[in-house]
Structure formats: structure tokens, C-alpha cells
BALOBA-1460 file (C-alpha; in Angstrom, 3 decimals):
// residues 272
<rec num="1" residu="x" x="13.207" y="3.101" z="85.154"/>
<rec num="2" residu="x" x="13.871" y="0.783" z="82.811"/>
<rec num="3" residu="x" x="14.907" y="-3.181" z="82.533"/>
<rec num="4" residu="x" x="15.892" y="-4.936" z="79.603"/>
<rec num="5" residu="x" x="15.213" y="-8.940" z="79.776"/>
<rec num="6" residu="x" x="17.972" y="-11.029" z="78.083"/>
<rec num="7" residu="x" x="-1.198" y="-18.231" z="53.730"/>
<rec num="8" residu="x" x="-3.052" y="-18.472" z="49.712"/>
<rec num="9" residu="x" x="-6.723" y="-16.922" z="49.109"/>
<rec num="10" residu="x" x="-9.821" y="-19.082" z="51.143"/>
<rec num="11" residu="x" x="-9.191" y="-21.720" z="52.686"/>
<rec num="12" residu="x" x="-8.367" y="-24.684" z="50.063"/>
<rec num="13" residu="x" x="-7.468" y="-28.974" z="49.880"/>
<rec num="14" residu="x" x="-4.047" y="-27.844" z="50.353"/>
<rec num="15" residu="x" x="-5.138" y="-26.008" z="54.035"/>
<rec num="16" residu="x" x="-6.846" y="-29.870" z="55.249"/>
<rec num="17" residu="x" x="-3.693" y="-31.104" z="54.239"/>
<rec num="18" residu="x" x="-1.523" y="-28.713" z="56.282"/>
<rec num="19" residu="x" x="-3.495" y="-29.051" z="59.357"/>
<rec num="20" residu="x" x="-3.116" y="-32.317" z="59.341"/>
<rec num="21" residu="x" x="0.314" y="-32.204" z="58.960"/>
<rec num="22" residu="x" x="-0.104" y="-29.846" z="62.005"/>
<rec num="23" residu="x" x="-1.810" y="-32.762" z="63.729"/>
<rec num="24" residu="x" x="1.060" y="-34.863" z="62.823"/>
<rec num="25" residu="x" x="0.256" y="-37.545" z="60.153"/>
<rec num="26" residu="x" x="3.003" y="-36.410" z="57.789"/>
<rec num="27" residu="x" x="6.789" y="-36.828" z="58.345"/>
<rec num="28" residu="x" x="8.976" y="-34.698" z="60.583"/>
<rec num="29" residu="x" x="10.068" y="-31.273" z="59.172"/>
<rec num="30" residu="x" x="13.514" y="-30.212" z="58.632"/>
<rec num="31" residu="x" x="15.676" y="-29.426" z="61.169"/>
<rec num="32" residu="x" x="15.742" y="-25.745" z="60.514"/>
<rec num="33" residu="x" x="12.127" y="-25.801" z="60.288"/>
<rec num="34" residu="x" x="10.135" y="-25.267" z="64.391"/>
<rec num="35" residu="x" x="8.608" y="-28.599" z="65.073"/>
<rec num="36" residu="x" x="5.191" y="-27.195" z="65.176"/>
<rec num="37" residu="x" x="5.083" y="-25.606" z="61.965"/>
<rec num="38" residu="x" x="6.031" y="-27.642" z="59.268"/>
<rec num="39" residu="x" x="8.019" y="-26.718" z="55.934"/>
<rec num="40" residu="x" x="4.775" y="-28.025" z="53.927"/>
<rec num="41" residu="x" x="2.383" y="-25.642" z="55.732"/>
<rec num="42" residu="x" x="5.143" y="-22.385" z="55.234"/>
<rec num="43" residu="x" x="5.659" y="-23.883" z="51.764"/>
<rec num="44" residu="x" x="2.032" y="-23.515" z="51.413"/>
<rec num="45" residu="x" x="1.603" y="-19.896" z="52.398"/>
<rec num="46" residu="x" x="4.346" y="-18.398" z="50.086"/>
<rec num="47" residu="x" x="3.067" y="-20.366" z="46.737"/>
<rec num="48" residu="x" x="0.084" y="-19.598" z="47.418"/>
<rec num="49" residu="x" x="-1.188" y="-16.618" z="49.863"/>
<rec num="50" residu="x" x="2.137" y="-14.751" z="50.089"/>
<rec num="51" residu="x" x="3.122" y="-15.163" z="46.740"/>
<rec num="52" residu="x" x="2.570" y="-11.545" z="45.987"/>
<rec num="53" residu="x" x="5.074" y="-10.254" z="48.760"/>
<rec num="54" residu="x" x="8.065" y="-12.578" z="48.331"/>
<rec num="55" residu="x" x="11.265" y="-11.140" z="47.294"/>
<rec num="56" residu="x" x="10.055" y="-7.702" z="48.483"/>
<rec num="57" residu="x" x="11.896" y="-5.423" z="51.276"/>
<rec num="58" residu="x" x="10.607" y="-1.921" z="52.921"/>
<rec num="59" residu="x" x="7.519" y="0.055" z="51.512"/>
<rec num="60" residu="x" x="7.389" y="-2.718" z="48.451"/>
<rec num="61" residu="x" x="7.227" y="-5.412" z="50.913"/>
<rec num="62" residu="x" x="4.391" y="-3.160" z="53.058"/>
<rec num="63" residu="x" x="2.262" y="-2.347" z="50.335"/>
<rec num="64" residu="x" x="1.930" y="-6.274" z="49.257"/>
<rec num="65" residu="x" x="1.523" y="-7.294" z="52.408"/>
<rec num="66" residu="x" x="-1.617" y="-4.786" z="52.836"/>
<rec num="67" residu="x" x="-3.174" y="-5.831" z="49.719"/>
<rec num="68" residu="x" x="-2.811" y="-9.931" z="50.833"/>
<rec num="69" residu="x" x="-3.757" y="-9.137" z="54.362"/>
<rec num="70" residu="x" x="-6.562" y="-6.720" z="53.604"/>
<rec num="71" residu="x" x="-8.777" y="-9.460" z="52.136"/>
<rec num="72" residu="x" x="-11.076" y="-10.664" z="54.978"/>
<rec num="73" residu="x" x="-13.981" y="-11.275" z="56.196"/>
<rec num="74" residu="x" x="-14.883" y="-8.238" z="58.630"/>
<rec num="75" residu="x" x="-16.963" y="-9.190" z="62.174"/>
<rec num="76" residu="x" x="-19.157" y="-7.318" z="64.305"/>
<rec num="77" residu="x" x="-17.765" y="-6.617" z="68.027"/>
<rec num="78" residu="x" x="-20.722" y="-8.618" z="69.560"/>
<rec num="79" residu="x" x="-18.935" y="-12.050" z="66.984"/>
<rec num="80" residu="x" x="-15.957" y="-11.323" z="68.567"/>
<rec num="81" residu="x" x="-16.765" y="-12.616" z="72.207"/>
<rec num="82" residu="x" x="-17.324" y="-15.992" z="70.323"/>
<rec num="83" residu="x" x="-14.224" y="-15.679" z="67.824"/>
<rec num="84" residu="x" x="-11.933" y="-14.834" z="71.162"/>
<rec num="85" residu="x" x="-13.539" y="-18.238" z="72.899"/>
<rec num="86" residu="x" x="-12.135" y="-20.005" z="70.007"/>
<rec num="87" residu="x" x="-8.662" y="-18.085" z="68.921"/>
<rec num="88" residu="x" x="-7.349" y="-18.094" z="72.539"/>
<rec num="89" residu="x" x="-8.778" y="-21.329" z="73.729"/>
<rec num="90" residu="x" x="-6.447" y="-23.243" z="76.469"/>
<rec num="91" residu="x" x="-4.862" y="-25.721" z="74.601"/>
<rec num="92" residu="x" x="-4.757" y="-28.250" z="78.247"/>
<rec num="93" residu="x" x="-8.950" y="-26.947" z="79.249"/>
<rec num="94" residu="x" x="-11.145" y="-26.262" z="76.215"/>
<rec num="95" residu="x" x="-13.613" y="-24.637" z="78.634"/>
<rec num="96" residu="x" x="-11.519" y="-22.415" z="78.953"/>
<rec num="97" residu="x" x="-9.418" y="-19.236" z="77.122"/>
<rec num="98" residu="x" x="-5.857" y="-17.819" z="78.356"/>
<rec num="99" residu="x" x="-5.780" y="-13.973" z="79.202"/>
<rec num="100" residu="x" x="-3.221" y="-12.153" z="77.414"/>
<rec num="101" residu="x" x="-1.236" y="-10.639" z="80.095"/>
<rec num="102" residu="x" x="-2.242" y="-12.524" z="82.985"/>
<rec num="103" residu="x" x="-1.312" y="-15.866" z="81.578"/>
<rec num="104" residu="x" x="-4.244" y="-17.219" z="83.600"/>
<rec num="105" residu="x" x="-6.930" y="-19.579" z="82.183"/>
<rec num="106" residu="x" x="-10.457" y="-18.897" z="82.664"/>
<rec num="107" residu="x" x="-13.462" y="-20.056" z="82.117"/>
<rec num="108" residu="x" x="-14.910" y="-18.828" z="78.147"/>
<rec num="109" residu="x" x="-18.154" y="-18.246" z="79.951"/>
<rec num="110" residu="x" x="-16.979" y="-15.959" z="82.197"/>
<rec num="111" residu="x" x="-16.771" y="-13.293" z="79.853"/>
<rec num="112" residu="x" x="-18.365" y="-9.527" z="80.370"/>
<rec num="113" residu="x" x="-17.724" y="-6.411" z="82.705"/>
<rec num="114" residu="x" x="-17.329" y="-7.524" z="86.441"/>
<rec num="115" residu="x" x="-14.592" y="-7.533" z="88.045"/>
<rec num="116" residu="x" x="-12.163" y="-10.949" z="87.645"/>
<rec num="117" residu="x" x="-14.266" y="-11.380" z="84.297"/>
<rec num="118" residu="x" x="-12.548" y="-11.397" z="81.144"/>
<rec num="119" residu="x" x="-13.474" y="-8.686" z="78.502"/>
<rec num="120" residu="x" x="-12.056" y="-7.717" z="74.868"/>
<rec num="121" residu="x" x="-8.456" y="-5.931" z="74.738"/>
<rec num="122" residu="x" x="-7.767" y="-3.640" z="72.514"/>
<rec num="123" residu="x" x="-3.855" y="-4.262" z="71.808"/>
<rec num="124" residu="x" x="-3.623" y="-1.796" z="69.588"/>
<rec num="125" residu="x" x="-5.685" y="0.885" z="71.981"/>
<rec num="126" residu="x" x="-8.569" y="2.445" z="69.824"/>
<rec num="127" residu="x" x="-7.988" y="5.520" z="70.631"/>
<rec num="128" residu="x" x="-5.125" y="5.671" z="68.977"/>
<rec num="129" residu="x" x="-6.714" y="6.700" z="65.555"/>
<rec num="130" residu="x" x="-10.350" y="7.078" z="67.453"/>
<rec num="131" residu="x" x="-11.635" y="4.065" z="65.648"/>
<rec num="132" residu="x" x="-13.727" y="2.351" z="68.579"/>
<rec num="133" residu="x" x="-15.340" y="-0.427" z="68.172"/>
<rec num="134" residu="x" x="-16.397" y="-0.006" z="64.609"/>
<rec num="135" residu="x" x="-16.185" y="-3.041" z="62.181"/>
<rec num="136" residu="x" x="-12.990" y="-3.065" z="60.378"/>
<rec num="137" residu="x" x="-9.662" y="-2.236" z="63.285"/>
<rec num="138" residu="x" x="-12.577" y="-2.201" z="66.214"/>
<rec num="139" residu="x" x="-13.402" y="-5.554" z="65.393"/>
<rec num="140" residu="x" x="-10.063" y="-7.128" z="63.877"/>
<rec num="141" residu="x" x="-9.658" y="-9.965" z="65.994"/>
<rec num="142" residu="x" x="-6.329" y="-10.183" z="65.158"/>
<rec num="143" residu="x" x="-5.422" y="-7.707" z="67.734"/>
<rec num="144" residu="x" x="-8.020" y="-8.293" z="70.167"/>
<rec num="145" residu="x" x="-7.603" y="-10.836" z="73.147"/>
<rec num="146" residu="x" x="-9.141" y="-11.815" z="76.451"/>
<rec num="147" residu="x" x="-8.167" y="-10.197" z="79.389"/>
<rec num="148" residu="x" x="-8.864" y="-9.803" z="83.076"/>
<rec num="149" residu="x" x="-11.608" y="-6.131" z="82.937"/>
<rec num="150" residu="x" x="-9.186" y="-4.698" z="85.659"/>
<rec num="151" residu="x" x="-5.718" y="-5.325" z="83.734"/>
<rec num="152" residu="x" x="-7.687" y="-4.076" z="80.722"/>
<rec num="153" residu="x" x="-8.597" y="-1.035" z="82.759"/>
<rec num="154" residu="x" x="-4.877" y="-0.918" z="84.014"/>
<rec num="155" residu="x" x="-3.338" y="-1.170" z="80.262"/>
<rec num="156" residu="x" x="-6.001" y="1.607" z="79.379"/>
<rec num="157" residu="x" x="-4.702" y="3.190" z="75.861"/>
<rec num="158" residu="x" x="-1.450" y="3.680" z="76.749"/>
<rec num="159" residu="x" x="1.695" y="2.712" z="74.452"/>
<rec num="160" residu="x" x="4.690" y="-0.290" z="74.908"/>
<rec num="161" residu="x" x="7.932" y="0.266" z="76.459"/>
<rec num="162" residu="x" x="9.620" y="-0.941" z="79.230"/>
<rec num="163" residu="x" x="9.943" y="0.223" z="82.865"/>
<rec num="164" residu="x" x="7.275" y="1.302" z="85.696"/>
<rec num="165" residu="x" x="5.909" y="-0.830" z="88.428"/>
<rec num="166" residu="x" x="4.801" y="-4.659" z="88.563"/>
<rec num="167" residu="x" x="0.983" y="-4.892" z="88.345"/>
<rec num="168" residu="x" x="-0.227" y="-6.414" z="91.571"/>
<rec num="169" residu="x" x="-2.798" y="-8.452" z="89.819"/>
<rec num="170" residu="x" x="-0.701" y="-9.467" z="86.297"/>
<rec num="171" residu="x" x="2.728" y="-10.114" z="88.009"/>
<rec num="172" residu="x" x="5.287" y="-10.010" z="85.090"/>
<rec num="173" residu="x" x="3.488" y="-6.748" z="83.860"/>
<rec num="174" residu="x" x="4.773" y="-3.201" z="84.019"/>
<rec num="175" residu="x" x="2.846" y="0.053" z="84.487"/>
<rec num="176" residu="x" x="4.048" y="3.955" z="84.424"/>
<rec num="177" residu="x" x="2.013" y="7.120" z="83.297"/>
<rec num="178" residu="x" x="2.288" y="6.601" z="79.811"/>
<rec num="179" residu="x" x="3.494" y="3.011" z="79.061"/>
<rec num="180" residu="x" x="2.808" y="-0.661" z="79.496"/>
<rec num="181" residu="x" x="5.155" y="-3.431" z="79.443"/>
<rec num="182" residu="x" x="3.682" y="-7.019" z="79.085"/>
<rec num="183" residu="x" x="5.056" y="-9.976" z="80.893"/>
<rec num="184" residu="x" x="7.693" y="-11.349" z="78.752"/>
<rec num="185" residu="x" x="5.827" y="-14.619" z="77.350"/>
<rec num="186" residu="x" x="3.987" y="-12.143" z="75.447"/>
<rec num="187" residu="x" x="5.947" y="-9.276" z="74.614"/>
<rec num="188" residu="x" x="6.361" y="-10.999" z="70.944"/>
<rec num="189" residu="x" x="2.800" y="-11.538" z="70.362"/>
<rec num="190" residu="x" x="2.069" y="-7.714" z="71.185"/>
<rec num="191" residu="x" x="4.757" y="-6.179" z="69.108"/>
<rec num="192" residu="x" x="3.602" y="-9.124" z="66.146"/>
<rec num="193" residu="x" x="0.026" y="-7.259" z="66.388"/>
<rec num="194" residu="x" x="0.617" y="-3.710" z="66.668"/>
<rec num="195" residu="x" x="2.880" y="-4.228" z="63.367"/>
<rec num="196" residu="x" x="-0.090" y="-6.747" z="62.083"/>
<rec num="197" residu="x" x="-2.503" y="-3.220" z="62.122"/>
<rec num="198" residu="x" x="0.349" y="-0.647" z="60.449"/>
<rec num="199" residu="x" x="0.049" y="-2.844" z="57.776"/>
<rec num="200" residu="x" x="-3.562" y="-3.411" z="57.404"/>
<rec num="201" residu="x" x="-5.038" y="0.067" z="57.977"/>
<rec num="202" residu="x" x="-3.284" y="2.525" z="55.928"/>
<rec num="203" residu="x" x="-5.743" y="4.892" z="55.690"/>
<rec num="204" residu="x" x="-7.346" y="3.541" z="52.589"/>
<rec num="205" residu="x" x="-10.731" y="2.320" z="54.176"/>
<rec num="206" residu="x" x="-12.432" y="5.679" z="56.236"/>
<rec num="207" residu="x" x="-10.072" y="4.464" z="58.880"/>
<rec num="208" residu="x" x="-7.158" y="6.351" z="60.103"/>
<rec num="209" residu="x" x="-3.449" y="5.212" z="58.777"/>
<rec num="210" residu="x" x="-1.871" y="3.245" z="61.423"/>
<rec num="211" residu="x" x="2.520" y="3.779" z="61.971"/>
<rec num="212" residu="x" x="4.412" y="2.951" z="64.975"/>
<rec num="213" residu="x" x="6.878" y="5.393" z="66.506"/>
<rec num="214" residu="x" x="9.173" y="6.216" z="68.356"/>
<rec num="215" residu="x" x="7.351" y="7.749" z="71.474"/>
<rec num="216" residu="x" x="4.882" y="7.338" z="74.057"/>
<rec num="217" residu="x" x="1.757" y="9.230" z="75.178"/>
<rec num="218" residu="x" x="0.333" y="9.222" z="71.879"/>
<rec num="219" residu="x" x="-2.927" y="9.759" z="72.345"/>
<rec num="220" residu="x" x="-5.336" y="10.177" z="69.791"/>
<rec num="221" residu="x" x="-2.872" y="10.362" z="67.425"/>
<rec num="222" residu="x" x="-3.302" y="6.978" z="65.047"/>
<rec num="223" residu="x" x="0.384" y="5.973" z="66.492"/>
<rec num="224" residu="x" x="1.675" y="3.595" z="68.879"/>
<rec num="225" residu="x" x="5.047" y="3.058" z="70.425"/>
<rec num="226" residu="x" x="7.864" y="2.508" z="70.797"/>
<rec num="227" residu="x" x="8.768" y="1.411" z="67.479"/>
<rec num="228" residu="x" x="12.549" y="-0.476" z="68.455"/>
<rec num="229" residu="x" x="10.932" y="-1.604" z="71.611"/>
<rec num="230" residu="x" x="8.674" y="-3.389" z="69.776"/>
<rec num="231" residu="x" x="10.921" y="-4.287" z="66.783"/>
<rec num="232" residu="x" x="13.754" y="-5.977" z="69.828"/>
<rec num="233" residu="x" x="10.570" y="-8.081" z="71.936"/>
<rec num="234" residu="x" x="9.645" y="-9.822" z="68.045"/>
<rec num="235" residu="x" x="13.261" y="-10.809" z="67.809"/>
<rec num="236" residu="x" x="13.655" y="-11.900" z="71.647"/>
<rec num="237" residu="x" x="10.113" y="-13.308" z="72.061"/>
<rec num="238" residu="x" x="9.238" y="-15.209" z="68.643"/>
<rec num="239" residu="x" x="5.862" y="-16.924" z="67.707"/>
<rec num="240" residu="x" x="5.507" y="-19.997" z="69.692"/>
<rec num="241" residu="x" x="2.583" y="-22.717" z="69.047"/>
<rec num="242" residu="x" x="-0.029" y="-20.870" z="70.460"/>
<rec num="243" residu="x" x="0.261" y="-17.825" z="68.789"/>
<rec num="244" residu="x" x="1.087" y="-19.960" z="65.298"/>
<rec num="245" residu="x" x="-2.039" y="-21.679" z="66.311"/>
<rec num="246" residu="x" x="-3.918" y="-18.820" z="66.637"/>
<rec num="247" residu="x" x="-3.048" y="-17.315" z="63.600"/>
<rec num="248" residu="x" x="-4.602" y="-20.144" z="61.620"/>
<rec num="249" residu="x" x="-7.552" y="-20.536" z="63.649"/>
<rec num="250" residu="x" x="-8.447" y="-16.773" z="62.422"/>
<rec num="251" residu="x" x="-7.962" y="-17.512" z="58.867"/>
<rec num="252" residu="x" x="-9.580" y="-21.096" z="58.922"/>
<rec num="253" residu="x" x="-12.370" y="-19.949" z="60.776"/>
<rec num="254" residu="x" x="-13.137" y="-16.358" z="61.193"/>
<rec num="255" residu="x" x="-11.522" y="-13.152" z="59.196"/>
<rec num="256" residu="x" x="-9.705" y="-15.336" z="56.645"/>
<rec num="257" residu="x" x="-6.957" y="-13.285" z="56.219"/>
<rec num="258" residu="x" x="-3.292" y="-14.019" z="58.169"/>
<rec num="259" residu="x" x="-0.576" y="-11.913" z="60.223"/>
<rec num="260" residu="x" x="2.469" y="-11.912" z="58.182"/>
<rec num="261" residu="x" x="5.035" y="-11.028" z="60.987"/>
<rec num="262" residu="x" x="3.743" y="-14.696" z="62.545"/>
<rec num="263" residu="x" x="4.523" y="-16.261" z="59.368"/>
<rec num="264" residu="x" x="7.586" y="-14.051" z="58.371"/>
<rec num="265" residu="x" x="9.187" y="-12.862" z="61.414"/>
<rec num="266" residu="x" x="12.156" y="-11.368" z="59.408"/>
<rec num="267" residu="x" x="9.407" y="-9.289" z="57.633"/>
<rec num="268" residu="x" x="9.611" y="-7.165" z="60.711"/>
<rec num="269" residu="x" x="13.268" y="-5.870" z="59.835"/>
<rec num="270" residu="x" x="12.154" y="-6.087" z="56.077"/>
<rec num="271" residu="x" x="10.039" y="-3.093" z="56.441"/>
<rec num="272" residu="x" x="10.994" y="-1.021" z="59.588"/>
């Protein structure tokens, strides 16, 4: 069953001077320019970090993007308990962090295997190329998020698409055999990261090459789909604040390196 619902190399001067544009000491931005991300800051990015990519469409545009994105600072999967409390923090309770699929806003210390705890999601399910946990797409935070162990457990490894039945615990979230649909605040954010790791890992590092497609029950395989599933929830759901926010929180703080598709939605079409 289905149901279809209606920046620049290390941190720099120029990055204090964006976030505090992002705090809102500099004048308003254009119009045509979202209110929480200023023309100065995406100015920023594309003289600087993106630089190499702009003006680029399909495998050009890919291949850039991998070489800019692919320059970060690696963590360990016990760093990334502390890099989620800080990435997915609740922007109204800094005690706590918002679960991806859930929505719901829990405590950062309540963090481990029981049940109603919060653990480390895998978005892009590490099976899919049988990479685990190991540093590198294991660890690569920016397609790991809190979330509720039992919705974890419910997700398991299984691909995107739409259809199945509401999750009892995650209302908004969809379950069959071999698919998971997220609740719809999120169904941007997902598709953002899956495409955020077929660009990264191409198969260059010992890691598998990473590619979307067009099917489900992938398995082992180092694919994930559905491939215009995904491509239709970045155009229906795009980045909001938090997910903007989180993006620079990551390259401030922790890995140093960006997702482009939060920065360049269009890039999505660019290249697939």
C-alpha cells in the first residue's frame, strides 16, 4: 500500500562572522534568501568551500563534491554518543536531544541499550556495504542520529519507500517487510543523508562504493532505495533550521567537512 503526502577548508574569520550573522547581528537577507540562512553565510560556502563544484552538473558535479566533502576529520563510534548530544540538541531544552523519527525530546543522558533509551541510528543501514561500525561511514556522524533502541530495532536495515503500517510507538512512521517510511518532518533530512554517503564513499577508501537505487530489500548489497522516493521527499521536505543547524555544528565542531544537498538542494537533481 502506498500514500503519497502532498562551506571553504577549516573553519576560518569568515565562519565567526557567519555565525553571527546566524545569531542575527547583521542585516536581514534577501527576500529569496530563507531567513535562517543568510546570503553572506551561502556566499561564504561557494567562494570558499564549494568553489571547486560550482558550475558543475551529473558525474562532474559528484566527483567535486567527493573530493570537498571527503576532507574530514574521522571519529571513533564511542565520540559519537557525545557528537550526537551536540548535533541534535533540542533547540527549546539543551538537556536534551530530538530523536529522529520519533520527534520526541529526551534527555542526552539517557543514552545506551534499554528500552525507551536513545541509541545511534544508522540512516544509511551498515549493512548495506557491511561497513559496521568502523571509523570512516560507521562513524560519519553525518548520517547517524538519536533514536528511541526499539524504533531503531523497528527501522532495522531496511530501505525508504512509502507504504506499510503506522509504528505504534513513532506515529507518523511506516513499516512493511522490506521498507521504512519516516514521518514526514523528516523524510527530507533522510533522503539529504543517504545522498550525503553516495557521494562520500565511492569506493576509494577500503570502503564499499555507496549508489542509491531503485529497489528495496537490498541487503548487503552497498545500495539503498528507492532512489525517486528519495529524490521527491528532498524536494517536498527541504532543510529547515535544524537540520541547517546541524550541518554547521558538524563542520564547526566535529568532522569538519559539510553535506552539500543541505547547502545545495538543487544539487540533488544536478547529479541523479
Amino acid at each position: 500500500m502506498s500514500r503519497r503526502h502532498p562551506f571553504y577548508a577549516r573553519p576560518l574569520l569568515a565562519t565567526a562572522a557567519a555565525v553571527a550573522v546566524l545569531a542575527g547581528t547583521a542585516a536581514a537577507a534577501p527576500a529569496d534568501t530563507p531567513p535562517d540562512r543568510p546570503a553572506t553565510l551561502a556566499a561564504a560556502l561557494d567562494d570558499t568551500y564549494y568553489q571547486d563544484a560550482l558550475g558543475k552538473t551529473g558525474t562532474e558535479l559528484k566527483a567535486a563534491l567527493h573530493t570537498i566533502i571527503s576532507d574530514q576529520t574521522k571519529l571513533s563510534y564511542s565520540q559519537v554518543w557525545d557528537a550526537l548530544k551536540a548535533t541534535d540538541e533540542d533547540p527549546a531544552n539543551s538537556s536534551n536531544v530530538i530523536l529522529l523519527y520519533t520527534g520526541r525530546s529526551q534527555s542526552k543522558n539517557d543514552n545506551g541499550g534499554n528500552a525507551d533509551q536513545w541509541n545511534r541510528e544508522h540512516v544509511w543501514a551498515k549493512s548495506h556495504g557491511d561497513f559496521g561500525t568502523a571509523t570512516g561511514p560507521g562513524t560519519d556522524i553525518h548520517h547517524l542520529r538519536p533514536e528511541d533502541v526499539s524504533v531503531n530495532s523497528a527501522r532495522g536495515n531496511k530501505d525508504f519507500d512509502e507504504g506499510g503500517g503506522e509504528l505504534g510507538e513513532a506515529p507518523g512512521n511506516y513499516t512493511d517487510g522490506d521498507s521504512f517510511e519516516p514521518r514526514d518532518a523528516v523524510k527530507g533530512d533522510v533522503a539529504r543523508m543517504i545522498l550525503y554517503m553516495a557521494v562520500r564513499y565511492e569506493g576509494n577508501d577500503s570502503f564499499a562504493d555507496l549508489e542509491p537505487n531503485e529497489q528495496v530489500n537490498n541487503g548487503s548489497a552497498p545500495k539503498m532505495g528507492k532512489l525517486s522516493v528519495l529524490k521527491r521527499w528532498s524536494q517536498e521536505d527541504p532543510p529547515d533550521a535544524f537540520e541547517k543547524r546541524r550541518n554547521d555544528v558538524i563542520f564547526e565542531r566535529f568532522q569538519h567537512n559539510r553535506n552539500p544537498f543541505i547547502d545545495h538542494p538543487e544539487w540533488v537533481e544536478a547529479i541523479w
